[in-house]
C-alpha positions in Angstrom: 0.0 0.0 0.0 1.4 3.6 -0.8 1.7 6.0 1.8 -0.2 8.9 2.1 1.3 11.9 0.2 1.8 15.1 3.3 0.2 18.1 2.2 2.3 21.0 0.7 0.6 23.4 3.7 1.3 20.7 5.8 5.0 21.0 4.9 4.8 24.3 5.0 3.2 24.8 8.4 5.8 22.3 9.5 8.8 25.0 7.9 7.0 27.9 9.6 6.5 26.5 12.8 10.3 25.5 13.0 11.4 28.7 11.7 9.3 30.4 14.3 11.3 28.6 17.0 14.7 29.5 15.8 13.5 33.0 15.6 14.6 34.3 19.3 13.6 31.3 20.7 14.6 29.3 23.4 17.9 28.5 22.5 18.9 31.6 20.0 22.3 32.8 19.6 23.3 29.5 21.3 25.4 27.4 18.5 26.5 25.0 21.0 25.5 22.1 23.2 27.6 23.7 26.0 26.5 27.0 25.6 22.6 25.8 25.9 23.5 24.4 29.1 25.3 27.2 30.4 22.6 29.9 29.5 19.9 27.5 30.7 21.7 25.9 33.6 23.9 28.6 34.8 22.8 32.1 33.2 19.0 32.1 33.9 18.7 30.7 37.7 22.3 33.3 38.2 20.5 35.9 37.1 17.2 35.2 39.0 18.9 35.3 42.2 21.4 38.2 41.7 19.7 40.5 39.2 20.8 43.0 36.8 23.8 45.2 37.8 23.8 47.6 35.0 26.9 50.1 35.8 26.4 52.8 32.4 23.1 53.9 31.7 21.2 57.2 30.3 17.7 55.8 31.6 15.2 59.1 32.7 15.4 58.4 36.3 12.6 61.4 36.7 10.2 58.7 34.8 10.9 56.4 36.5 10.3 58.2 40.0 6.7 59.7 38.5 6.3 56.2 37.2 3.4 57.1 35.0 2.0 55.0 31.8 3.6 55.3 28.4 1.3 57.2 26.6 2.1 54.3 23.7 4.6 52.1 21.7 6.0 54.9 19.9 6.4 57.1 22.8 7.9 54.0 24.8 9.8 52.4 22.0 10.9 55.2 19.5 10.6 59.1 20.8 9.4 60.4 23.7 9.3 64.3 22.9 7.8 65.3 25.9 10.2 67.6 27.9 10.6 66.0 31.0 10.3 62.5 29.6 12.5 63.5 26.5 14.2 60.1 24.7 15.0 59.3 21.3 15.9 55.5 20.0 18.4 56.8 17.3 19.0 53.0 16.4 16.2 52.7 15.0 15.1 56.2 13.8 19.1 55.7 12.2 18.1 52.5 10.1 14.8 52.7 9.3 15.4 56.1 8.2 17.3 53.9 5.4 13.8 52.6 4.0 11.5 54.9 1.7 8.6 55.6 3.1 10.6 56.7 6.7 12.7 59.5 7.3 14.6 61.8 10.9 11.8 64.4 9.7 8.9 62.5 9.9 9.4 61.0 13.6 9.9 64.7 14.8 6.8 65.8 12.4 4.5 66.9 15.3 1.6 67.1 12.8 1.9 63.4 12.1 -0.2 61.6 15.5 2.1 58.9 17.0 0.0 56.5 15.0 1.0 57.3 11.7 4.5 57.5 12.6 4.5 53.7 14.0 2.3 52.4 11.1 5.2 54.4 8.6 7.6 52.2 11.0 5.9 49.2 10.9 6.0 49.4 6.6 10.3 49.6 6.6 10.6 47.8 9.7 11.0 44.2 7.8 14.1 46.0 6.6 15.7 45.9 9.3 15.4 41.7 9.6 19.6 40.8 10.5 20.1 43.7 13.0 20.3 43.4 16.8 18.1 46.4 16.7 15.1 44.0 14.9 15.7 41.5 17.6 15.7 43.7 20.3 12.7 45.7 19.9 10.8 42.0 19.0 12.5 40.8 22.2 10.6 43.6 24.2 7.5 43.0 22.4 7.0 39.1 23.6 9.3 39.4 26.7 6.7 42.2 28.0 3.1 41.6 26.0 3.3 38.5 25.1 3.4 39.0 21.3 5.0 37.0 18.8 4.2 38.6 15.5 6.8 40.3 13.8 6.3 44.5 13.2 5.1 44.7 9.4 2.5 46.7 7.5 0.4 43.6 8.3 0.8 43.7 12.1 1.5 47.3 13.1 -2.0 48.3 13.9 -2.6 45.1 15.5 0.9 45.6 18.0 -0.4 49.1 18.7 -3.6 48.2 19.7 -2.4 45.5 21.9 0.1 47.3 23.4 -1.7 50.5 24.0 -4.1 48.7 26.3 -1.4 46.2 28.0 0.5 49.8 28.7 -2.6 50.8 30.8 -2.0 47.8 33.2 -0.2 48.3 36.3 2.6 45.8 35.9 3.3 48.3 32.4 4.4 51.0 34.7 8.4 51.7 34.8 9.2 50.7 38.1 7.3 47.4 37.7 9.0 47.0 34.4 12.3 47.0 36.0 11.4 45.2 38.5 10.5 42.6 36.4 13.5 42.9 34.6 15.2 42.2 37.8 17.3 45.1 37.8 19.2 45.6 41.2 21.5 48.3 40.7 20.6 50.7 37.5 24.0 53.9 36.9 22.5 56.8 35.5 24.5 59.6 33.7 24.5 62.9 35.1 25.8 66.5 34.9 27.6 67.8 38.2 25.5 70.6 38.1 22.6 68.6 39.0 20.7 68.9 42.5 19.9 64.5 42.3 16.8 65.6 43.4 15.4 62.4 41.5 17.9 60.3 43.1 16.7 61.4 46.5 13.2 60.7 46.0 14.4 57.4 44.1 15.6 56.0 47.6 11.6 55.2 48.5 11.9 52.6 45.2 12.3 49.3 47.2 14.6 46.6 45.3 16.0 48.9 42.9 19.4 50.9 43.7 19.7 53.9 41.8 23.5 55.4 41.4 24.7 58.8 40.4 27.5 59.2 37.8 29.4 61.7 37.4 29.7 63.3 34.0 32.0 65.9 33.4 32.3 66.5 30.0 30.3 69.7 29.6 33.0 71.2 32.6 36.4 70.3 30.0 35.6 71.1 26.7 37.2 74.4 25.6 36.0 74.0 22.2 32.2 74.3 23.0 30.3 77.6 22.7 28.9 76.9 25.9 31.8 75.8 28.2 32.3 79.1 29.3 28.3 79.3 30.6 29.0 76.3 32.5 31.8 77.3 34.1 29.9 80.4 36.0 26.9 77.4 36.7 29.4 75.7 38.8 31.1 78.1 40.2 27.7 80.4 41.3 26.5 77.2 42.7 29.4 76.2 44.7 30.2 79.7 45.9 33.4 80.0 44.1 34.9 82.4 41.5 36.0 81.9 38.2 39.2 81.0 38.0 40.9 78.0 37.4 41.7 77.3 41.1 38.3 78.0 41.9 36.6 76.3 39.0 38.2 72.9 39.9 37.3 73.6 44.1 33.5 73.8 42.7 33.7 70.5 40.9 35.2 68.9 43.7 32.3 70.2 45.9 30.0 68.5 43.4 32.5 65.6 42.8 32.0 65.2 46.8 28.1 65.3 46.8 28.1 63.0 43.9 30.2 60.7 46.5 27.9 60.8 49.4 24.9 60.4 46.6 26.2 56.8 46.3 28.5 57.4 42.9 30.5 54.7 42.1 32.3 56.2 38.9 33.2 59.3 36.4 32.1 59.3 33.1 34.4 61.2 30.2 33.7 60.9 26.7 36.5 62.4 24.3 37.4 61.9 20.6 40.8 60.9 22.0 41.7 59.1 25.4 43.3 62.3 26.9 45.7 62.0 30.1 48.8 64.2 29.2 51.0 65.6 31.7 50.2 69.5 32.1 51.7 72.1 34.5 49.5 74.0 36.8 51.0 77.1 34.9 50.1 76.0 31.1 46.7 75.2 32.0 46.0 78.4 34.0 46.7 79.8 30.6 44.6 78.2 28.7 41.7 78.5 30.9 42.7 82.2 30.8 42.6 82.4 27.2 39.6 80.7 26.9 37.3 81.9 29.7 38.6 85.7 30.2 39.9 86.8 26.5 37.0 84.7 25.1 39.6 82.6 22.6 38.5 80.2 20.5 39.7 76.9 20.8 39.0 73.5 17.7 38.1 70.6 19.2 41.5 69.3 17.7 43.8 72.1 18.8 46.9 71.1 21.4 45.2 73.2 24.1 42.1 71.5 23.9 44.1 68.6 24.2 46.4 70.0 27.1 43.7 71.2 28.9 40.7 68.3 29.0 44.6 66.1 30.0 44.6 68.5 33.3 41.1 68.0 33.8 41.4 64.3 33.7 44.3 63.9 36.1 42.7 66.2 38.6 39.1 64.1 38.2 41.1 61.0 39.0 42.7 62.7 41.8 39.3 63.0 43.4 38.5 59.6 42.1 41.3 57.7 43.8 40.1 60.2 47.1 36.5 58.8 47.3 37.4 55.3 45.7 35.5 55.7 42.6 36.1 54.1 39.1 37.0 56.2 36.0 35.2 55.6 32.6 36.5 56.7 29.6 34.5 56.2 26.1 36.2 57.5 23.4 36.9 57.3 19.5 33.1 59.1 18.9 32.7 61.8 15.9 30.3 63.7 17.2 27.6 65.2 14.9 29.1 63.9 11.8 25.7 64.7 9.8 25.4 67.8 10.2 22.1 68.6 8.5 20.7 65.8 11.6 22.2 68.2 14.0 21.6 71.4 12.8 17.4 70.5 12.5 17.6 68.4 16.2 20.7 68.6 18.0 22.7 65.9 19.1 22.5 62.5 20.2 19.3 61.9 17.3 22.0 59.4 15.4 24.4 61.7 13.6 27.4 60.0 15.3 30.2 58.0 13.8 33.1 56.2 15.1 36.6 57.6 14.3 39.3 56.0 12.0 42.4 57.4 13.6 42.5 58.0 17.6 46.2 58.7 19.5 45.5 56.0 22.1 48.5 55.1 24.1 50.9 58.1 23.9 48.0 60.7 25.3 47.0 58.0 27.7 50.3 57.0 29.3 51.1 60.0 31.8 47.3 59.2 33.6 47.7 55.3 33.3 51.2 55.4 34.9 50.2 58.0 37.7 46.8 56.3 38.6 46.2 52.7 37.0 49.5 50.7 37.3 49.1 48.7 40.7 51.5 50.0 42.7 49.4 51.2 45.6 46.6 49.9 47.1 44.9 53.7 46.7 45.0 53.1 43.1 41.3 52.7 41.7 39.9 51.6 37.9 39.8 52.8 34.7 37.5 51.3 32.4 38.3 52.2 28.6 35.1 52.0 25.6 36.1 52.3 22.5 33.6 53.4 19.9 35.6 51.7 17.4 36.5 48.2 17.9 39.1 47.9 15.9 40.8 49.4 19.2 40.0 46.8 21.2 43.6 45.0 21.1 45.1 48.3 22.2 42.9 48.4 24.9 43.4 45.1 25.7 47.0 45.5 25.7 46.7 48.3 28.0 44.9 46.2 30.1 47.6 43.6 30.5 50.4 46.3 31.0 48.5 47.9 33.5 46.7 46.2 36.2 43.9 48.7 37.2 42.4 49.2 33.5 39.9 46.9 32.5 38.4 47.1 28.5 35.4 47.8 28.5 32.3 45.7 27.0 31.4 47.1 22.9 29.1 49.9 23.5 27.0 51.7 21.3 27.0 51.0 17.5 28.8 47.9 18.2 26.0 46.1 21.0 25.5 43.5 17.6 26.2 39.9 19.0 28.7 38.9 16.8 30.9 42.0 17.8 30.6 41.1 21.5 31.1 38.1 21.0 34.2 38.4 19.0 35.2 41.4 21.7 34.7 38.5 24.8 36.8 35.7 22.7 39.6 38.2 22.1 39.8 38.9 25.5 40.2 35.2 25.9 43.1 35.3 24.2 44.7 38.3 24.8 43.9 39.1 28.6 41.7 37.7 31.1 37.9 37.4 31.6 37.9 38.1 34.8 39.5 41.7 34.2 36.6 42.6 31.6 34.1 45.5 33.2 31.2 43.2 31.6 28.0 44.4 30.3 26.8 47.6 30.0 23.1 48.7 29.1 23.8 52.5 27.8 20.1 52.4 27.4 17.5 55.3 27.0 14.4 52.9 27.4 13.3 51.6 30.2 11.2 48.5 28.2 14.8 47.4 27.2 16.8 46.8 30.0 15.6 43.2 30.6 16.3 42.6 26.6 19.2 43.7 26.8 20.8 41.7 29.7 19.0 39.0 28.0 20.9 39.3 24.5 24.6 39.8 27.2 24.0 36.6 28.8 23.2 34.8 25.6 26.5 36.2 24.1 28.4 35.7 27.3 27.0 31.9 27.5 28.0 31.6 23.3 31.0 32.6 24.0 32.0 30.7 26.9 30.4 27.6 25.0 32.8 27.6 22.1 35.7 27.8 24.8 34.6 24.8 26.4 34.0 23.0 23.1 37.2 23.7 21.9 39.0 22.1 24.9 40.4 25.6 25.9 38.8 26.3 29.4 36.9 23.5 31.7 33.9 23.3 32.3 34.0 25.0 36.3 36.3 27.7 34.8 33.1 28.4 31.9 30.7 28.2 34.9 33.3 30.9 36.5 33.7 32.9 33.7 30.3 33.8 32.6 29.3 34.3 36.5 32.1 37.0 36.6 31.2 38.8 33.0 27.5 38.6 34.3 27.7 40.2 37.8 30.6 39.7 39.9 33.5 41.8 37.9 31.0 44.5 38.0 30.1 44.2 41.5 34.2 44.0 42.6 35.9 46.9 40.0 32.8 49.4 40.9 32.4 48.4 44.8 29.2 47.7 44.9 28.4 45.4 47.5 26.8 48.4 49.6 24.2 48.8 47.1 23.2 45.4 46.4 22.8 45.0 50.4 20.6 47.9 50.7 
C-alpha cells in the first residue's frame, strides 16, 4: 500500500513552525550544546537570584520616579518628545530612516499623530530583519506583552492596539518593568550641576538601587560655545569664583556630593583618550585664554588637548580620594551629519566612530600615575572604545596595566557577533575576569531586561565555544560567565553596599 502523500501546507506549516522557533527562541544565539547548558543551567537561575547590575546607563530616572503609563509604543519604544520624559531610539530612527517611506523628519513631524509615525515604522521595519536592533525591539514586544508577531504593515495596527491597552496595566508602569527585569542596581549619567533631586526621591523605590554618575564633560571642553556658561553654573552654585583654582574647588564640591549620593564612577567621553601631563602654569593659561579673553579653541587644537589632559588627572585625583572608578569612552565623531544636528541637535543618530585615535601616547602619563598597581589607593579605569578595531590596544593596555579593565562594545557595536568576538579576544589576549562586563547604555526603560537577556546569551556563546574547543573546563566556563555577568562588576565598581541595601 502507498503511503499517504503530506500536504504541501502541511509542509509548510511544518517549515513555519520550525522557523518560528529559531527566531529568538529558546535556544537563540546559542550554536552549541555547551552554551545551551550554560545559558539554561547557569545564566537564567544566576541571574534570577542576583539580578541586573547595570553600571552605564542614560535611563530618565525622573520617569521612573513619576512612574506614570507610556502614553504608547511609539512614545515607549521610539521618541518620547515630551520635555521631562525627553528620549530618542536613534537605532532605530538611524536605520529605518534607510527605508523609503521613513525618514529623521517624519518621527519629529509633530503634525503626524504617533499613530501614523509607527504604522510608517511598521512598513520599513521588515528592513531591518539581521540587526540586533530587529531583535531587540521584538525581544521587548514578547518578553513584555506576550506578542509574537513580527512588526510589518500587516501587524503594526494590531501591536499598537495591543500594546496600548497592556501599557494601561499596572505591571506596564516603569518601576514594575524593572522590577520585572530584575534590575538591582541601574547607573545613571548625570551633569555635576545637577541637584539629584530624582535620586533622593528614588531612595523610596524598594529593590532597585539607583546610582549617580558623574559626567564631566560639559565642565572640560574648551571648544564648546557653551563651556564658558557652564563654568559660571558651577562656580555660582558652589560659591566659588571663576578662575581655574576655583573652577576645579567647585567641581570637587559636586564631585564630593556625587560621593555621598552613592556614585561609584566618572564618566568622560573624548574623541581621544586624553591624560597628558600639564603644568599647573600652562593650564591656568589656557583657561585664561579661553574663559577671560574669550579665545577660541577646535576641538582638535593642542590646548584643547592640554587642557581636557589636566582636567582628567585632577578628576582621578578625586577619584582615587572617594574610591570611585574612572570611565573613559572615546573614538566618537560627534555630529558627523550635520544637517541631523543642525534641525535636532545631538544625540538623534548623527554619530560615527573615528578611524584614527592617539591611544597610548595621550594616555600614558594618567595610566602610569593612577592605573599601574602600585598602591593599594589606586582605583579603575575602564576604557570603551567606539571603534573596535581598538579593542587589542585596549586590551593591551589592560595587560600592561593592572587597574584598567576594556570595557564591553558599546554603542553601535552592541550587535552579538561584535561582542562576542570582543569576549573571545579577551580570551586570548587578557583575562575574563579583568573585563568591566555588560553595559546597558540604554535610553528605554522597556529594554533593560532585553538587553541583559541578548549579554547573557552572548556571554553563555562565547564561553560555550571555549569549552568545546578544549580551551577552558567546564567550572572555569561556569566561573567565567558568572564573573562577565555580575561579579566583575560588582568587585571593579564596589558595589556590594548597594546590592545589600
Amino acid at each position: 500500500m502507498r503511503k499517504p502523500r503530506i500536504g504541501m501546507e502541511s509542509i509548510l506549516q511544518s517549515l513555519r513552525i520550525a522557523e518560528k522557533e529559531k527566531f529568538l527562541g529558546s535556544n537563540w544565539l546559542l550554536d552549541t550544546p555547551e552554551g545551551v547548558r550554560l545559558y539554561h543551567d547557569v545564566a537564567v537561575p544566576f541571574r534570577g537570584k542576583v539580578g541586573i547590575v547595570d553600571v552605564h546607563t542614560h535611563l530618565n530616572l525622573r520617569q521612573i520616579v513619576e512612574n506614570k503609563p507610556f502614553p504608547n509604543i511609539w512614545r515607549a519604544e521610539v521618541l518620547e518628545t515630551r520635555g521631562e520624559y525627553a528620549n530618542c531610539d536613534h537605532y532605530i530612527i538611524q536605520l529605518a530612516a534607510k527605508s523609503p517611506g521613513f525618514s529623521q523628519a517624519l518621527t519629529r513631524d509633530p503634525n503626524i499623530s504617533d499613530y501614523d509615525k509607527w504604522m510608517a515604522l511598521s512598513r520599513v521595519f521588515p528592513d531591518l530583519e539581521g540587526s540586533q536592533v530587529h531583535q531587540w525591539l521584538h525581544l521587548d514586544l514578547r518578553r513584555l506583552f506576550g506578542i509574537e508577531d513580527l512588526l510589518s504593515a500587516k501587524t503594526g495596527d494590531k501591536i499598537w492596539k495591543l500594546t496600548k491597552e497592556c501599557l494601561k496595566q499596572k505591571d506596564m508602569l516603569p518601576q514594575t518593568i524593572l522590577k520585572t527585569a530584575e534590575a538591582r542596581i541601574i547607573c545613571t549619567t548625570d551633569d555635576p550641576a545637577d541637584d539629584l533631586t530624582y535620586h533622593k526621591m528614588a531612595k523610596k523605590i524598594d529593590g532597585i538601587t539607583f546610582l549617580p554618575t558623574f559626567r564631566p564633560d560639559a565642565c572640560c571642553n574648551i571648544f564648546d560655545g557653551s563651556w564658558r556658561s557652564k563654568v559660571e553654573e558651577i562656580c555660582q552654585l558652589t560659591g566659588e569664583d571663576t578662575t581655574l583654582k576655583g573652577f576645579l574647588q567647585a567641581l570637587r564640591k559636586r564631585h564630593t556630593y556625587f560621593a555621598k549620593m552613592g556614585a561609584r564612577a566618572t564618566d568622560h567621553a573624548f574623541p581621544e583618550p586624553y591624560g597628558l601631563e600639564v603644568s599647573q602654569r600652562r593650564a591656568e593659561q589656557i583657561f585664561r585664554k579661553a574663559y577671560e579673553e574669550g579665545e577660541k579653541f577646535d576641538i582638535k587644537s593642542p590646548e584643547t588637548k592640554k587642557f581636557i589632559s589636566y582636567m582628567m588627572h585632577k578628576f582621578c585625583e578625586m577619584n582615587q580620594e572617594k574610591g570611585m572608578v574612572t570611565q573613559i569612552h572615546y573614538g566618537a565623531v560627534r555630529n558627523a551629519n550635520e544637517y541631523l544636528f543642525k534641525n535636532w541637535g545631538a544625540d538623534v543618530g548623527g554619530d560615527v566612530a573615528a578611524e584614527n585615535v592617539n591611544i597610548v601616547e595621550s594616555l600614558k602619563p594618567l595610566l602610569s600615575r593612577f592605573f599601574s598597581g602600585e598602591s593599594d589607593k589606586q582605583e579603575h579605569l575602564v576604557l570603551y572604545s567606539m571603534n573596535q578595531i581598538f579593542s587589542h590596544t585596549n586590551l593591551a593596555l589592560e595587560r600592561a596595566f593592572p587597574n584598567v579593565h576594556s570595557g564591553f562594545p558599546w554603542w553601535h557595536n552592541d550587535a552579538p557577533y561584535v561582542m562576542e568576538h570582543y569576549l573571545l579576544h579577551t580570551a586570548g589576549s587578557s583575562l575574563l575576569t579583568s573585563s568591566a562586563g555588560p553595559v546597558g547604555d540604554g535610553r528605554k526603560i522597556l529594554s533593560e531586561g532585553s538587553r541583559f537577556e541578548v549579554f547573557d546569551r552572548v556571554i553563555c556563546r562565547a564561553v560555550g565555544k571555549l569549552i568545546s574547543t578544549g580551551q577552558i573546563s567546564h567550572d572555569g566556563g561556569v566561573r567565567a560567565v558568572k564573573n562577565l555577568m555580575y561579579e566583575n562588576q560588582v568587585r571593579f565598581f564596589n558595589l556590594k553596599e548597594g546590592l545589600d541595601r
